[in-house]
Wavefront OBJ file of the C-alpha trace (Angstrom):
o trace
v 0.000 0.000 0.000
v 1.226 3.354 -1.244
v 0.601 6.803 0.919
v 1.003 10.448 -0.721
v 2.656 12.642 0.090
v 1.487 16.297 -0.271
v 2.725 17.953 2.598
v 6.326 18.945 3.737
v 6.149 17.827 7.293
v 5.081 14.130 5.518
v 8.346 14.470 3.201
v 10.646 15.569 6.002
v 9.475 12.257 7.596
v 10.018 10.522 5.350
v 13.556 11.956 4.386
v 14.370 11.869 8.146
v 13.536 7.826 8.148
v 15.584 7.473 5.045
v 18.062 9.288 6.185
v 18.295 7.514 9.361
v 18.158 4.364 7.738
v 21.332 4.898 5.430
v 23.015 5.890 8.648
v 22.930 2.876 10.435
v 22.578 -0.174 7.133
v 23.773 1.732 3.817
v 26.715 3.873 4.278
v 27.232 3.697 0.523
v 24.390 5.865 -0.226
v 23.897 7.936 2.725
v 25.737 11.078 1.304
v 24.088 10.706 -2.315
v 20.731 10.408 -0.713
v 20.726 14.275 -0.500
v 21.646 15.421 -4.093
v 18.317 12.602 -4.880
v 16.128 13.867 -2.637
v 16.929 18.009 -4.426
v 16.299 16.079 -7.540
v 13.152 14.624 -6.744
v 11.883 17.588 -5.050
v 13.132 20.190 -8.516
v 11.593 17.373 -11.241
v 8.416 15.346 -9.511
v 5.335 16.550 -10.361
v 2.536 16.352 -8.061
v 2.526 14.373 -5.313
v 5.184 11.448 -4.312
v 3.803 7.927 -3.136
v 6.188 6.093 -0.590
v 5.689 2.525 0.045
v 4.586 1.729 3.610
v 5.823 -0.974 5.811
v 4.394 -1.709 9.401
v 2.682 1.802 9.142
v 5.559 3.792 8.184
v 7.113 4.897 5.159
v 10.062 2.567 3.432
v 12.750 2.745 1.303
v 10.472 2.907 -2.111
v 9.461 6.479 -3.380
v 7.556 7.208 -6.903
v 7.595 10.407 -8.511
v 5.494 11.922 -12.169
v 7.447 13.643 -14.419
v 4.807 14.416 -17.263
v 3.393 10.482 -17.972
v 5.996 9.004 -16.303
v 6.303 7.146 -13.546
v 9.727 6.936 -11.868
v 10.569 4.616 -9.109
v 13.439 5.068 -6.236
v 14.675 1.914 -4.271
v 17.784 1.147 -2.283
v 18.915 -2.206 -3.684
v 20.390 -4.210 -0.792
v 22.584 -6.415 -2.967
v 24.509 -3.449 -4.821
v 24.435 -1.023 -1.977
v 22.588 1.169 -4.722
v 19.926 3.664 -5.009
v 18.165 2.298 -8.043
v 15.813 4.730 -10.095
v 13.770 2.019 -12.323
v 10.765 3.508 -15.091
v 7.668 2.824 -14.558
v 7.455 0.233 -11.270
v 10.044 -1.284 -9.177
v 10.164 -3.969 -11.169
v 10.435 -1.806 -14.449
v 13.652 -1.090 -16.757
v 16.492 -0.099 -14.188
v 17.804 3.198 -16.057
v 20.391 4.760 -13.396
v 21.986 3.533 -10.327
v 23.236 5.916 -7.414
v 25.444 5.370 -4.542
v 27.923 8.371 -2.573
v 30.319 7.846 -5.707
v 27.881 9.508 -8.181
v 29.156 13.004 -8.687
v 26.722 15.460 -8.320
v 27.010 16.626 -12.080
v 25.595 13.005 -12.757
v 22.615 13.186 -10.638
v 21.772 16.637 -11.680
v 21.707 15.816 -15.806
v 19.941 12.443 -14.683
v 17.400 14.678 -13.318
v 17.407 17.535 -16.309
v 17.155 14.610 -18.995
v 14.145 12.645 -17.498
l 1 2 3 4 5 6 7 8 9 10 11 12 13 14 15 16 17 18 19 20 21 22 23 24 25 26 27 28 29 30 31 32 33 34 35 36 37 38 39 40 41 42 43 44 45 46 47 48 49 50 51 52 53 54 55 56 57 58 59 60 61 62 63 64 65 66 67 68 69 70 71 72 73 74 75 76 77 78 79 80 81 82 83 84 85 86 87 88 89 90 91 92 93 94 95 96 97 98 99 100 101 102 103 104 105 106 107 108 109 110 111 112
């Protein structure tokens, strides 16, 4: 089950629990998380859905830009942020992780 977000207290929780969670089990991606989340903030149109686990928000966020549906995901295997079109299951097109030079994740973000 999917909640929206349309308010900036609900995305600052959310960011906060991501945050927190790339603290503590994904150091590889909790310094690229940031330049994402101005990325997702500058290109998403309308609201963002989060998956929810237990109640809460999880690691999963989808954002519009025009028609399409992009998909965020921290990939446990390759210590990646994963943005995939479409679903989480659909075509992987970028990978992130605190590597990723911010030049990269800000033409990822003009080109979609």
């Amino acid at each position: 089950m999917a909640i929206q977000i349309n308010q900036i207290e609900i995305l600052k929780e959310y960011f906060n629990g991501v945050m927190n969670r790339a603290d503590h089990h994904a150091d590889d991606v909790n310094e690229i998380v940031l330049a994402l989340i101005g990325g997702v903030i500058w290109r998403a149109e309308g609201n963002f859905e989060v998956k929810q686990y237990g109640g809460a928000p999880a690691n999963i966020l989808w954002m519009y830009v025009g028609d399409n549906r992009y998909c965020f995901k921290f990939n446990h295997e390759t210590g990646k942020i994963e943005c995939h079109e479409g679903g989480h299951n659909g075509e992987l097109i970028e990978s992130f992780d605190n590597q990723t030079s911010i030049s990269k994740v800000k033409q990822f973000f003009a080109n979609i």
